[in-house]
N, C-alpha and C positions, 0 to 999 in steps of 0.2 A: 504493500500500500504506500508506501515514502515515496514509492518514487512519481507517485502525481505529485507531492507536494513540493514545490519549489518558488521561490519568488517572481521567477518567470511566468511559470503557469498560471500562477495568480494574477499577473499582471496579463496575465493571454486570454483569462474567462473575464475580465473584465471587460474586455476590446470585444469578444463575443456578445458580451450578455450588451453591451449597446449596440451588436448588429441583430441580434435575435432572428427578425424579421427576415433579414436576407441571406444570414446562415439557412432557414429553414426553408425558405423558394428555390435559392441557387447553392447551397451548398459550400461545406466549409473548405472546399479547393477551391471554389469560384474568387471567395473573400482574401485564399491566400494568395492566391495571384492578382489579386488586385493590389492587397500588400508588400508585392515582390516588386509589381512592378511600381509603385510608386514608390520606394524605398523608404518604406514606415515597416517592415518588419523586422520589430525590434523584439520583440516577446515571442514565446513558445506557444503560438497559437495551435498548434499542430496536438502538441501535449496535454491543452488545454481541452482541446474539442475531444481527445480521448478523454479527461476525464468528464466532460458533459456530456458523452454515451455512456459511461459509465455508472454516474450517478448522472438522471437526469434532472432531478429534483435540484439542483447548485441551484438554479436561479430562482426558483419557487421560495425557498429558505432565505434565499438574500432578505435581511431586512435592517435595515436602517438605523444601526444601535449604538455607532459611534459615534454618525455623520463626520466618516473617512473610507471612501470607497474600497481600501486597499484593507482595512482593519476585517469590515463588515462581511467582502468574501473574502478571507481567512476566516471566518467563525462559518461561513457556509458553509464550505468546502469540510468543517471538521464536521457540525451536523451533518452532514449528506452522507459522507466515510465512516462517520462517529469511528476510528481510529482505538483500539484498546489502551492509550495511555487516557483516552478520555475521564476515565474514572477515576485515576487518581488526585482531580482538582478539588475533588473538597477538602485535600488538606493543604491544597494551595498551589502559590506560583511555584516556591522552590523543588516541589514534590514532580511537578509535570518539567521542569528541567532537569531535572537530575535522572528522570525516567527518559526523555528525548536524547538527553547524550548518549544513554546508554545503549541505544537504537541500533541496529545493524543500519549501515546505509544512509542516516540519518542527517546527511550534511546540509543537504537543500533542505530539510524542512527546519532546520536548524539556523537556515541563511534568513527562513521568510519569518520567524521568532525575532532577531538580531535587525532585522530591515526596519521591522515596524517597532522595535525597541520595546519588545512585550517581557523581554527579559531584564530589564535596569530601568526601565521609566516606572517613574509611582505618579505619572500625571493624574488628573481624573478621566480623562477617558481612556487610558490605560487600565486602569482600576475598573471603568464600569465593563470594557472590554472581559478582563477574567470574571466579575462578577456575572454576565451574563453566560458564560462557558460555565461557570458552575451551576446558572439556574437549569442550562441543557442539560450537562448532566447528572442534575438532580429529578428531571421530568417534574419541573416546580411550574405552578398556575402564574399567568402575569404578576398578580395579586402579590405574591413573593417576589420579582423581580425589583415590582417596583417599592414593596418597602427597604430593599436591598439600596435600592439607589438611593433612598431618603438617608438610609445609613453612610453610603458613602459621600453624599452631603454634608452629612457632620464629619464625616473623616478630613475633606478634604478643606474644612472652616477651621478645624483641629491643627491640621499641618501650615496654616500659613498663619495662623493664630500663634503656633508654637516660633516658627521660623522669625517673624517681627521678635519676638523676647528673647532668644538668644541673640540676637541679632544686636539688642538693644542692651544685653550683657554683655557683650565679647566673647562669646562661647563660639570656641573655634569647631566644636565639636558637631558632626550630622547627625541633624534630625533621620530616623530611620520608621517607615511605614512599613512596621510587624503586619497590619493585617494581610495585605496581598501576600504573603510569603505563606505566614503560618496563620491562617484563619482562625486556630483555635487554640493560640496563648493565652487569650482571656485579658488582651490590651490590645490597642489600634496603632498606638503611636509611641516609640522610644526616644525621648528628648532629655534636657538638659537643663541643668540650674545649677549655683555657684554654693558652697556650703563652706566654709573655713576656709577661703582663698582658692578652695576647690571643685574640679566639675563634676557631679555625681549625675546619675540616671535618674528620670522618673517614669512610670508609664500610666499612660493616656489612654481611655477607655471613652470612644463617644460616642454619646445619642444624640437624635433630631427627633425633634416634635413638631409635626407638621401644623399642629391644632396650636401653638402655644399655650399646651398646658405644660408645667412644670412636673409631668411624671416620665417614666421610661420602663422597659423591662429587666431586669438584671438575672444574667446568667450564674448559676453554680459555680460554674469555672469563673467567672470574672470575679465573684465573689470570693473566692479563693485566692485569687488573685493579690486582691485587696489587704486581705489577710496575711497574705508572703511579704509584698514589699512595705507594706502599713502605711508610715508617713511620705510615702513614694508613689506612691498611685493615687491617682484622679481619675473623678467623671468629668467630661463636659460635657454640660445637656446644652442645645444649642433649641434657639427656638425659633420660628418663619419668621418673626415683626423683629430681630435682631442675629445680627450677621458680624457683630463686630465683637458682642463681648459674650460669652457662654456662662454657664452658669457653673461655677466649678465646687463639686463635693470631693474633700479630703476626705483620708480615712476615717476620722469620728465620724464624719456627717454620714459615710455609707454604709458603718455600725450601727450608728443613730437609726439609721432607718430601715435598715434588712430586718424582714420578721425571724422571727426565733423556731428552728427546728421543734415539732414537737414531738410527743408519741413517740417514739424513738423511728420516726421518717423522715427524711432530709428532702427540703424541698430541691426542687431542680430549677425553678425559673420563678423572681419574686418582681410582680410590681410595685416600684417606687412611687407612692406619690409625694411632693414637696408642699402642696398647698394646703 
């Protein structure tokens, strides 16, 4: 299967999927030599159109999730294939790289990761980009997708929120987005602050609220979390009517507020309310 994937290709079903029309009347020789001869073939159309007999569904799937032509079919291309490293995204980006290097053959599909910088960028469409590969392959309703983006809303108010304050400390040190790597450390965000002339870690665990209400969900493991690093972890609850300042609960306030195991059963997911 790797050897459809290449950045070529990619870039070759894109050139198709806007002839469509005329691929399907006159065919995909007719298009190549229309290519030849005007010397615009630059991409592996040839490659491409085997995998669009392939899978004929690539264009069906296309949909619009990064608004980045080049991002959008790569996430087709994987729905269409669904490829066996697919599954290992829920436990994140670093899990599905370290599964693609270790790929027989793997170089071109490892060029089209590196192209579109799906491997080192923490942009936010980078971020919704894996986030929506994880709703594929979770077979998750819109419904979750889009509360997913609301969370990477607050991720991404979280990282440039954090980046001004070190910024405005001298902290030489990189802000680092734990969530796309490892989904499920039980924090979003590994930043910095100054404590006896020195830089320690903190970690950043965020929600959005789309209602501006002052509550959120809080996970077991995040709550655990909380508990490991104590006066080191934060919430920021970020709300729609403010973008600039979050609402941040240290460790007492998220003591303060977690209900208390009872009956000897451990809750697994507690709603916070603030107000």
């Amino acid at each position: 299967m790797n050897k459809y994937f290449s950045y070529s290709t990619l870039k070759g079903l894109l050139d198709i999927k806007e002839n469509i029309p005329f691929v399907s009347n006159q065919g995909i020789d007719k298009l190549l030599q229309i290519k030849k001869d005007s010397g615009n073939w630059t991409y592996n159309i040839k490659g491409a159109f085997n995998f669009y007999q392939e899978y004929p569904d690539i264009f069906e799937n296309f949909l619009s999730v990064c608004s980045a032509d080049d991002l959008d079919m790569f996430l087709s291309m994987i729905v269409s294939s669904k490829p066996d490293w697919l599954t290992k995204v829920q436990f994140g980006r670093s899990a599905i790289k370290e599964v693609v290097l270790e790929l027989e053959d793997s170089e071109n599909l490892i060029q089209i990761f590196e192209e579109l910088e799906l491997f080192n960028s923490n942009d936010e469409v980078v971020s919704i980009w894996w986030a929506y590969l994880d709703f594929i392959a979770r077979s998750q309703d819109s419904e979750s997708f889009n509360k997913r983006k609301l969370g990477l809303l607050g991720e991404s108010l979280s990282l440039q929120y954090e980046k001004n304050i070190i910024k405005d400390l001298g902290i030489t040190n990189s802000i680092e987005n734990i969530a796309i790597d490892f989904p499920n450390a039980g924090y979003d965000i590994l930043s910095w602050r100054i404590k006896n002339k020195k830089e320690h870690e903190i970690y950043i665990e965020s929600k959005y609220n789309s209602r501006n209400n002052k509550s959120f969900f809080l996970t077991r493991n995040e709550y655990n979390k909380a508990i490991e690093f104590k006066d080191n972890y934060f919430i920021y609850l970020w709300l729609s009517n403010d973008h600039t300042n979050p609402i941040i609960l240290k460790y007492k306030d998220i003591v303060k507020n977690t209900p208390k195991d009872n009956g000897g059963s451990e809750w697994k997911e507690a709603f916070i309310s603030l107000d």
